[in-house]
C-alpha positions as CSV (number, residue, x, y, z in Angstrom):
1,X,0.0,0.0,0.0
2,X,1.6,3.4,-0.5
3,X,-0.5,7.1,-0.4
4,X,0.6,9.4,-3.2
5,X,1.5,13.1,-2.4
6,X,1.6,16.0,-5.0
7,X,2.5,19.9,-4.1
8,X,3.9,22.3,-5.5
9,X,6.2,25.5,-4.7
10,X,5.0,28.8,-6.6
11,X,8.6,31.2,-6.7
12,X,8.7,34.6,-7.7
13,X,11.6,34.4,-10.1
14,X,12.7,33.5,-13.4
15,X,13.8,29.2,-13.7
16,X,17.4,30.2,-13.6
17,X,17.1,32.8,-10.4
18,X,15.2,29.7,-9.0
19,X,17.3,26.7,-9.1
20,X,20.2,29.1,-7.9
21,X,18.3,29.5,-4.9
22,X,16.8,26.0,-4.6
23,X,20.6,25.0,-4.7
24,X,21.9,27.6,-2.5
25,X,23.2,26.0,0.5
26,X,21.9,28.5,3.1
27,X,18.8,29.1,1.8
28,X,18.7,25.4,2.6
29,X,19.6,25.9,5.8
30,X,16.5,28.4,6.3
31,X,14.7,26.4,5.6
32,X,15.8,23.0,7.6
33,X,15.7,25.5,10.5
34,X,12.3,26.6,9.6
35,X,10.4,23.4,9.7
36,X,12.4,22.6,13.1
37,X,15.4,21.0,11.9
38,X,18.4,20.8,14.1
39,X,21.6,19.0,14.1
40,X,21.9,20.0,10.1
41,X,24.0,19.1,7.2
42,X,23.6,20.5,4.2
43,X,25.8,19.0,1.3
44,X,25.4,20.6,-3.1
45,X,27.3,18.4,-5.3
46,X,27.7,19.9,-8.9
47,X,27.2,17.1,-11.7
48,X,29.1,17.3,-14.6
49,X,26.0,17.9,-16.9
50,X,24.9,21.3,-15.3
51,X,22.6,19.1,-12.4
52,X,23.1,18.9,-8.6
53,X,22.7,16.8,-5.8
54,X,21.4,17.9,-2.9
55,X,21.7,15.9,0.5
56,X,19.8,17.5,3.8
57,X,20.4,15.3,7.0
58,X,18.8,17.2,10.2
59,X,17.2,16.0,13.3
60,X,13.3,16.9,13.7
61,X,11.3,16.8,17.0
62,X,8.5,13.9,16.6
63,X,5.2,15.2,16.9
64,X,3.8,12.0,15.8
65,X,0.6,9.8,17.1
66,X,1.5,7.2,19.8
67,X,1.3,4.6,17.2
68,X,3.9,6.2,15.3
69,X,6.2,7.6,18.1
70,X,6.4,4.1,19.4
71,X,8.9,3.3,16.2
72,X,10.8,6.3,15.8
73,X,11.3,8.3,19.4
74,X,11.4,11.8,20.2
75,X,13.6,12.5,17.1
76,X,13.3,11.8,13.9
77,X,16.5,11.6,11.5
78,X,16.0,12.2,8.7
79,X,18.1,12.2,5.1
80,X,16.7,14.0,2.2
81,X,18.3,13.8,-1.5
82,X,16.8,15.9,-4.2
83,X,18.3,16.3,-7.9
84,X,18.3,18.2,-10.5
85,X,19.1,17.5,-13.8
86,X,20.8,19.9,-16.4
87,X,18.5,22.7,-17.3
88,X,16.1,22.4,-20.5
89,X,16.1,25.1,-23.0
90,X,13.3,27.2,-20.9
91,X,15.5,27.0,-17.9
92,X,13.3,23.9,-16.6
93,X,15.0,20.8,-14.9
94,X,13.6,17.3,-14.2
95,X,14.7,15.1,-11.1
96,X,13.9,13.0,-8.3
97,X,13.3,13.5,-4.4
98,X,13.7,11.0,-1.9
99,X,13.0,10.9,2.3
100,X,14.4,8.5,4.5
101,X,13.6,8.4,8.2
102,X,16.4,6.3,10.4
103,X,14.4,3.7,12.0
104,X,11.3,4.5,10.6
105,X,9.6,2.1,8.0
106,X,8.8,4.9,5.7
107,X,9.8,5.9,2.3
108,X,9.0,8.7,0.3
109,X,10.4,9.0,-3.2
110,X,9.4,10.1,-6.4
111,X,10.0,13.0,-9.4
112,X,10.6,16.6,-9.0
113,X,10.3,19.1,-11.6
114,X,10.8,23.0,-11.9
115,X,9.3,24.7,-14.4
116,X,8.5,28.4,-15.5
117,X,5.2,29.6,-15.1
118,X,3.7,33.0,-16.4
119,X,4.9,34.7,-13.0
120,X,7.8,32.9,-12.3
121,X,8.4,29.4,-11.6
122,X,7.3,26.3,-10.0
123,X,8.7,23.3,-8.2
124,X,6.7,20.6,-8.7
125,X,6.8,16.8,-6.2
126,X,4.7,14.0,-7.2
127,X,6.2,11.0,-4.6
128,X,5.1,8.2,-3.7
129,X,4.7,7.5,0.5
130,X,4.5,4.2,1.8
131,X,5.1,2.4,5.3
132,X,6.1,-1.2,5.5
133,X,4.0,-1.7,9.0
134,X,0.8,-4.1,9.1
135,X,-2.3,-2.8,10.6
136,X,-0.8,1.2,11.0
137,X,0.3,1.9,7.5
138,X,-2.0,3.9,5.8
139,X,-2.2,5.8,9.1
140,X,1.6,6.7,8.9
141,X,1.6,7.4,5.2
142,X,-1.5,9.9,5.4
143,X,0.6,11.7,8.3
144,X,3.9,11.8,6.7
145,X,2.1,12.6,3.3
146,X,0.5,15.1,5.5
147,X,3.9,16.7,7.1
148,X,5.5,16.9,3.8
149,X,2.7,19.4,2.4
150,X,3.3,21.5,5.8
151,X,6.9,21.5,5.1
152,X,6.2,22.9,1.8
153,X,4.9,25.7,2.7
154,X,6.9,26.7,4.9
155,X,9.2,26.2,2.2
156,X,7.6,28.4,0.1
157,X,7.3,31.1,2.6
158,X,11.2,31.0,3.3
159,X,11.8,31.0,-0.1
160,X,9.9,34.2,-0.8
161,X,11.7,35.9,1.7
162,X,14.5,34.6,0.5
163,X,14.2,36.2,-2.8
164,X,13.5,39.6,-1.3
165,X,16.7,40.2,0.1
């Protein structure tokens, strides 16, 4: 069983203006500490065709239901990867997103895309969220489906401000 999760990320720039900051290592640290993160590690890996690879480890506090706590803690560790491929003739990029949670029999992974848009551009996730734990499964996928939307926009509202300084 797995729930699906799409969002998106409206940005008030141009494709190129937006992968720059997408990939710019402390707007990723706003926004790690935004959503709670501590304990932070931010790494952006230059591929040789114009991509990036983008690994963000940080410690969040587990504000989960008892079912869920029980497996994880009071902290949850988690690793995310995003890349980008090298930018299309519009300035758009295609590449993946993945989550993994130490200890936690979750997964969330699926394609990422950013795109221009008449005022801007957009960052578009379409991932795929599934637990591996009988009986409480679709309960823990609906949450974390449900965190990763929260996440996103306080995302977005980072990267707004971001782009106004």
């Amino acid at each position: 069983m797995s729930t699906n999760l799409s969002s998106s990320l409206s940005l008030p720039a141009d494709p190129t203006a937006a992968f720059e900051m997408v990939t710019n290592r402390d707007y990723l640290l706003q926004v790690a500490q935004a959503t709670g993160g501590t304990d932070i590690e931010i790494t952006v890996t230059p591929t040789l065709d114009g991509g990036v690879t983008i690994v963000s480890r940080r410690a969040l506090p587990a504000e989960l239901p008892s079912y869920a706590k029980a497996l994880v803690g009071d902290f949850l560790k988690l690793t995310e990867t995003r890349t980008f491929g090298p930018a299309d003739a519009d300035g758009s990029r295609r590449g993946t997103v993945s989550v993994a949670i130490d200890g936690a029999p979750v997964s969330i992974e699926g394609p990422l895309k950013l795109e221009p848009t008449p005022d801007g551009s957009i960052v578009m996730v379409k991932a795929e969220v599934k637990a591996s734990v009988p009986f409480v499964g679709g309960k823990l996928e609906k949450f974390a489906a449900e965190n990763i939307q929260d996440f996103l926009r306080i995302e977005e509202k980072v990267a707004t401000k971001f782009l106004e300084q």
